[in-house]
C-alpha positions as CSV (number, residue, x, y, z in Angstrom):
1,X,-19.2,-2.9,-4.7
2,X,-17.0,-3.0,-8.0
3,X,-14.7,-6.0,-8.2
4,X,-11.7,-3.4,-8.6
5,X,-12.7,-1.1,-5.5
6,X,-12.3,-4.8,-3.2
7,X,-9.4,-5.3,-4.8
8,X,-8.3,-1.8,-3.9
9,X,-9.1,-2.7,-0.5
10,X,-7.7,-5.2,-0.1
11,X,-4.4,-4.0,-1.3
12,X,-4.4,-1.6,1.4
13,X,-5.0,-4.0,3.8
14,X,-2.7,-6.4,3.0
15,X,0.1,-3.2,2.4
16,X,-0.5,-1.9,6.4
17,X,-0.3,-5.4,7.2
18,X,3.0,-6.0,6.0
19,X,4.3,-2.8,7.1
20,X,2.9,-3.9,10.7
21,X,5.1,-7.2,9.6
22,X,8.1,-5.2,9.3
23,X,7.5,-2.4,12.4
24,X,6.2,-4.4,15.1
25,X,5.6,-1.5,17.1
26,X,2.7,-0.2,14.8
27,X,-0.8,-0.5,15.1
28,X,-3.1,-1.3,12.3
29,X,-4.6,2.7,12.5
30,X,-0.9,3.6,12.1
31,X,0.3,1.7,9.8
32,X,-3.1,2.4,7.6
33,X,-2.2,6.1,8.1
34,X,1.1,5.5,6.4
35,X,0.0,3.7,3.4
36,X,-3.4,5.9,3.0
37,X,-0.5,9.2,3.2
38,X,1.7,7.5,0.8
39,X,2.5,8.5,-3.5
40,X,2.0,4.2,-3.6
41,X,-1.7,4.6,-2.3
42,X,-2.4,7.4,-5.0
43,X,-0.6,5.1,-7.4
44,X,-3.0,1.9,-6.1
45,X,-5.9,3.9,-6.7
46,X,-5.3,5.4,-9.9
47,X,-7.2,3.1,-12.2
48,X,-4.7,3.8,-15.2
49,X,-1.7,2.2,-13.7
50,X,-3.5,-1.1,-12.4
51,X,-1.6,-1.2,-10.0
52,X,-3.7,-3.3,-7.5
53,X,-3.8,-6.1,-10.1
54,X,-0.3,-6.8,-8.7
55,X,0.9,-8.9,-6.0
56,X,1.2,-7.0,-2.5
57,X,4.8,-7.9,-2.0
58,X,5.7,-5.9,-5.3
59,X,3.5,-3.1,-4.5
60,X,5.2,-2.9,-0.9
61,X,8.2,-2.6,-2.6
62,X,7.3,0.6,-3.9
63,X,5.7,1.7,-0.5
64,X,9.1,0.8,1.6
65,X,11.2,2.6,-1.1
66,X,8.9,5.9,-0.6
67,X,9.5,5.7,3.0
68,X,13.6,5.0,3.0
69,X,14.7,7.1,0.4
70,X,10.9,9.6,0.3
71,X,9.9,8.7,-3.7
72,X,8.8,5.7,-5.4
73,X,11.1,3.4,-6.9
């Protein structure tokens, strides 16, 4: 596995996570359905904008922005 598909992972991972962190009522399969339904996750994946070489508190700032105001930051 490529070093930038774990990292992908991982940024998914740790962006459910901190959505669970936020919403304590969802479960991990929930809060992974957000993120994997998300413009962010397209964005994460997208190997132009290099987007998972960020930190996952910046990139979740672009995820809770899509979901209060329904587009990226």
């Amino acid at each position: 596995m490529s070093e930038q598909l774990m990292m992908k992972m991982d940024m998914v991972k740790n962006l459910a996570l901190l959505l669970m962190e936020q919403n304590e009522t969802l479960t991990m399969e929930q809060a992974l359905s957000v993120v994997f339904n998300s413009e962010t996750y397209l964005k994460v994946m997208n190997e132009k904008t290099h987007l998972y070489y960020q930190s996952p508190r910046y990139v979740f700032a672009f995820l809770d922005s899509e979901l209060t105001k329904g587009k990226m930051g």
